[in-house]
C-alpha positions as a printed NumPy array, in Angstrom:
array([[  0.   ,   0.   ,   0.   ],
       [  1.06 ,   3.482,  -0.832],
       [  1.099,   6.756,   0.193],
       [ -1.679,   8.028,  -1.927],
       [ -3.409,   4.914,  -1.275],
       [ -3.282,   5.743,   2.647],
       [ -4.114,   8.881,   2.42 ],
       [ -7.221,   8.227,   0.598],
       [ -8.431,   6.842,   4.254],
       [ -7.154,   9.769,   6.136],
       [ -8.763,  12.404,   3.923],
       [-12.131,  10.788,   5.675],
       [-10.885,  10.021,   8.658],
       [-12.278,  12.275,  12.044],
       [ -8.48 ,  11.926,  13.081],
       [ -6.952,  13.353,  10.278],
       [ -5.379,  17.014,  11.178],
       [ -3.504,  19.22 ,   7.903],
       [ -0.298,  20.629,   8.087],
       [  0.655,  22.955,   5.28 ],
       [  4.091,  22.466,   5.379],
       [  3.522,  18.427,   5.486],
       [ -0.177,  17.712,   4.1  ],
       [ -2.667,  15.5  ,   5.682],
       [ -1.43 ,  14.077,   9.328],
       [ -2.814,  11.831,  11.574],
       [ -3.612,  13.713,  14.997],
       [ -2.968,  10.856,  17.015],
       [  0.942,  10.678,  15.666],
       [  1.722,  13.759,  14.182],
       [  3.02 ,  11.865,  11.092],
       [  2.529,  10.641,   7.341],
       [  0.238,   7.11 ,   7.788],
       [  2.524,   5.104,   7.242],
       [ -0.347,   1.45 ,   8.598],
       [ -0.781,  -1.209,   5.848],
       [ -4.423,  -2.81 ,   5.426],
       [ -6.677,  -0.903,   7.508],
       [ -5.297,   1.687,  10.121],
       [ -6.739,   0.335,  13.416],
       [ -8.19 ,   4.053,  14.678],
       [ -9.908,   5.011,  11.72 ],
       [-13.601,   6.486,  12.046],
       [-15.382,   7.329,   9.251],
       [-15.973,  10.953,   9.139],
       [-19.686,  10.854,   7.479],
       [-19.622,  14.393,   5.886],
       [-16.134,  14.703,   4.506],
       [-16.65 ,  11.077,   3.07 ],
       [-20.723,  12.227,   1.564],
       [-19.026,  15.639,   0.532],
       [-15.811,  14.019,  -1.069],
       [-18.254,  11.405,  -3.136],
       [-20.642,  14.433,  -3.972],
       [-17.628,  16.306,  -5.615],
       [-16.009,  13.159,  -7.465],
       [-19.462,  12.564,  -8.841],
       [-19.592,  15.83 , -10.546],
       [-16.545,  16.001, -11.462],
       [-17.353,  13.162, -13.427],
       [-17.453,  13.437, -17.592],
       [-16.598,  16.395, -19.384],
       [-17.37 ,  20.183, -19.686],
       [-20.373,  19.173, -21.308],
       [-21.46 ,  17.272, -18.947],
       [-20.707,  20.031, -15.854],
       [-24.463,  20.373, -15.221],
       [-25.599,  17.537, -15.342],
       [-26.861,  15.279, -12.507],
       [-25.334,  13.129,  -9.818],
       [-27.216,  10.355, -10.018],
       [-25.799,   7.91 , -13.182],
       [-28.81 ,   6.489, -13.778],
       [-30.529,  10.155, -14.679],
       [-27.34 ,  10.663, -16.833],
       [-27.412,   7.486, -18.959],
       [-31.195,   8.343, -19.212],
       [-30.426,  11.972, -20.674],
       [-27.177,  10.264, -22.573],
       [-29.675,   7.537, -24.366],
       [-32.368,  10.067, -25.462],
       [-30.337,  12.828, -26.256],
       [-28.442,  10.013, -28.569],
       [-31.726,   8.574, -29.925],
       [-32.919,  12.369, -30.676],
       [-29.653,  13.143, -32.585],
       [-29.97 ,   9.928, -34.506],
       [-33.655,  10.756, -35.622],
       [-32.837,  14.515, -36.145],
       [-29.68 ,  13.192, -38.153],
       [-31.934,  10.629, -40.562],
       [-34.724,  13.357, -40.905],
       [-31.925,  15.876, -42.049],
       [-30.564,  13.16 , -44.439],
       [-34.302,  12.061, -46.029],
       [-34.726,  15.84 , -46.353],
       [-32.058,  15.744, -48.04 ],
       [-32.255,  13.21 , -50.317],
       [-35.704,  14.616, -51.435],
       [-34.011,  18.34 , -52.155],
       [-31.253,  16.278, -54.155],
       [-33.566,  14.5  , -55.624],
       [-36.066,  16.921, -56.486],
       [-33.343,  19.544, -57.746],
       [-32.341,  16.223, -60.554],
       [-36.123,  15.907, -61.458],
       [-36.295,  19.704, -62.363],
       [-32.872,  19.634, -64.624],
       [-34.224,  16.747, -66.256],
       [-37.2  ,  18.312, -67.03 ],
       [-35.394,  21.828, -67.992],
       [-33.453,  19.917, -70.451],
       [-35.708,  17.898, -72.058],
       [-38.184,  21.134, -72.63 ],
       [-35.077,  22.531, -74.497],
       [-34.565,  19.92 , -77.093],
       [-38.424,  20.073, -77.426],
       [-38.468,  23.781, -77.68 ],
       [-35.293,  23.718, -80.047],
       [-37.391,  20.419, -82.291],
       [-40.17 ,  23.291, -82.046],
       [-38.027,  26.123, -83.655],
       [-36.598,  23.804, -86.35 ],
       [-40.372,  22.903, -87.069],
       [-41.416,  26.378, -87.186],
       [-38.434,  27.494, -89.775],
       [-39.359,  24.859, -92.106],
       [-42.809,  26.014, -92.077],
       [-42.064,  29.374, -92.432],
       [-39.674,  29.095, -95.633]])
């Protein structure tokens, strides 16, 4: 066990007293925790350890995310519909799409075939007219 790993207990423990020359002491020794396991005068402190577990949870994800909630289960809910409304938002976009592009062909088509027809029309029209 290391120090980080010690001091991970000690930064809930009711015992644990800060030095800012040293860091996190125990007040019972004065010194680094330097136990292996379990230190054998640990007691929970309940709000440090709530307050620590509050702040790691939002903490959690990105920038993005620094609003969000702290329970997961709310988050994966938002995460999964916010997902499924991109995705349908996406393939609306891309059907819209697809009609525009397709649409836009129909009309050139349909330009260029009335100018052969108007340019058969005119070739008609001058051999009448000679």
């Amino acid at each position: 066990m290391n120090l980080k790993e010690r001091l991970e207990f000690c930064s809930i423990c009711s015992k644990r007293v800060l030095n800012y020359k040293t860091g996190l002491l125990c007040s019972l020794t004065k010194e680094k925790p330097s136990f292996e396991g379990t230190c054998q005068d640990f007691i929970k402190d309940e709000l440090e350890a709530t307050r620590k577990l509050e702040l790691n949870l939002h903490a959690a994800g990105n920038s993005r995310t620094e609003n969000g909630s702290t329970k997961p289960i709310q988050n994966k809910i938002y995460g999964i519909a916010l997902l499924i409304l991109g995705l349908m938002v996406f393939l609306f976009s891309i059907l819209i799409g697809g009609i525009m592009i397709t649409t836009g062909i129909s009309f050139l088509i349909k330009g260029y075939q009335q100018d052969k027809i108007l340019k058969k029309h005119q070739l008609l029209q001058e051999k009448l007219s000679k």
